[in-house]
C-alpha positions in Angstrom: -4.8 9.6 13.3 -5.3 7.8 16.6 -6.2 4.4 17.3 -7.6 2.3 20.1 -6.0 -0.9 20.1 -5.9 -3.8 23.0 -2.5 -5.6 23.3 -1.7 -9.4 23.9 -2.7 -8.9 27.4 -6.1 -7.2 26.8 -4.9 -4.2 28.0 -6.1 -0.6 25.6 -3.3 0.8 24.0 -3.3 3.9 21.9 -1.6 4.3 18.5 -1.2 8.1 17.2 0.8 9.8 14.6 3.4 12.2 16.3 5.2 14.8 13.5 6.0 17.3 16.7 9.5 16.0 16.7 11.9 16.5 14.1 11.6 12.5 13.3 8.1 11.9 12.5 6.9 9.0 14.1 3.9 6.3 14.7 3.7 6.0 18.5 2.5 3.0 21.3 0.9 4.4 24.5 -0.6 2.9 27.4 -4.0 3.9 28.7 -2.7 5.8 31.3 -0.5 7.9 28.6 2.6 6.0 29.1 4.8 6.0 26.0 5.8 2.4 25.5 7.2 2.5 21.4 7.6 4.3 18.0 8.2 3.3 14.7 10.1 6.3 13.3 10.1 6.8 9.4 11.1 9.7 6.6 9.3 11.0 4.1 12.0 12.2 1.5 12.0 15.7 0.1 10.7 15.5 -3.9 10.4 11.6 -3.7 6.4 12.0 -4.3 4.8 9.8 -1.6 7.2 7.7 0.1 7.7 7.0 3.1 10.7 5.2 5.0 10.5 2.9 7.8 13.5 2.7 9.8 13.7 1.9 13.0 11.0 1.0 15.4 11.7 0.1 19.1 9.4 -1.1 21.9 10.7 -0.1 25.7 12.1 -3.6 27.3 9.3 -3.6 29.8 6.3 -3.9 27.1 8.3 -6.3 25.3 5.9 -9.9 24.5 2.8 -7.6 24.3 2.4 -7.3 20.3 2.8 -4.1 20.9 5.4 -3.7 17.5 3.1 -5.9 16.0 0.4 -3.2 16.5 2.7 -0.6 15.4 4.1 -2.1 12.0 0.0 -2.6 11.2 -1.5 0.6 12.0 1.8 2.2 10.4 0.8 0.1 7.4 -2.4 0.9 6.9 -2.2 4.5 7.0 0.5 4.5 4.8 -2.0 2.9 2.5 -4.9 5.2 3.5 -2.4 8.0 2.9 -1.5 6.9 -1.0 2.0 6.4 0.3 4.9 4.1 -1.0 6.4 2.2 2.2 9.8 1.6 2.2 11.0 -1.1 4.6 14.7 0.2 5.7 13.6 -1.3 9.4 13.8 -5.2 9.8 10.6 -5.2 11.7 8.8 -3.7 8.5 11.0 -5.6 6.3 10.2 -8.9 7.5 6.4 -8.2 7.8 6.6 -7.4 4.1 8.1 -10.1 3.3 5.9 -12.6 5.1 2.5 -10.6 4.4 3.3 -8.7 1.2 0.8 -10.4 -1.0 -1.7 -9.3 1.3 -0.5 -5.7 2.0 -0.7 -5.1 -1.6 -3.7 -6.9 -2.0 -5.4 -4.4 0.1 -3.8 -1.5 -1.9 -0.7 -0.9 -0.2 2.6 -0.5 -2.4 6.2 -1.0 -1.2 9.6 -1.5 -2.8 13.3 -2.6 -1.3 15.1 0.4 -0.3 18.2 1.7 -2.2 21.1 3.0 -1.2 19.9 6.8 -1.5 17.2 5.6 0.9 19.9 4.9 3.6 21.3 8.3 2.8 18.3 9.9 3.0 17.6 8.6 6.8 21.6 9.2 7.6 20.7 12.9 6.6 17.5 13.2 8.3 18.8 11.8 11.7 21.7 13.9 12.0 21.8 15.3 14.6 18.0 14.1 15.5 16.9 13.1 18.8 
């Protein structure tokens, strides 16, 4: 999954799916291959097509350019291409749920508030992560 995107300042970004590392992630690159943000997320063992948002960070030098805006979409809409359950453990996913929910759902996509064995499950997966 890669997709051509343009940012606030017309620039072509590219946002790709990266599993390489051991935290699975949705990433932000400039044109010239520059990584400039990820939104990093767990899918937890047995939990049947979930997938938890929690932390998504944008280097200070692209900051203003939309570029987490692109992120949180494009991580949306394949989670909803993908049959997956988002859980919004990062702000940045939690607070576009809760403005855009309605229509997230509307276009198929399901989410629920995350639980306290979500938080375990993302302490687990990042220990010892880079």
């Amino acid at each position: 999954m890669t997709g051509q995107q343009t940012d606030r300042t017309g620039a072509p970004v590219r946002i790709a799916l990266d599993e390489t590392d051991a935290i699975s992630a949705y990433t932000v690159s400039l044109d010239d291959g520059t990584l400039a943000g990820r939104a990093a997320f767990v899918d937890p063992p047995g939990a049947g097509g979930e997938r938890i948002f929690y932390h998504t960070e944008i280097a200070e030098e692209f900051g203003g350019r939309g570029l987490a805006g692109l992120l949180v979409r494009e991580a949306l809409a394949d989670s909803i291409r993908k049959d997956l359950t988002v859980v919004p453990v990062c702000p940045l996913f939690r607070n576009h749920l809760d403005k855009h929910g309605e229509d997230y759902t509307a276009e198929g996509g399901r989410f629920r508030r995350p639980r306290p064995a979500d938080l375990a499950t993302v302490q687990q997966a990042t220990k010892g992560a880079a």
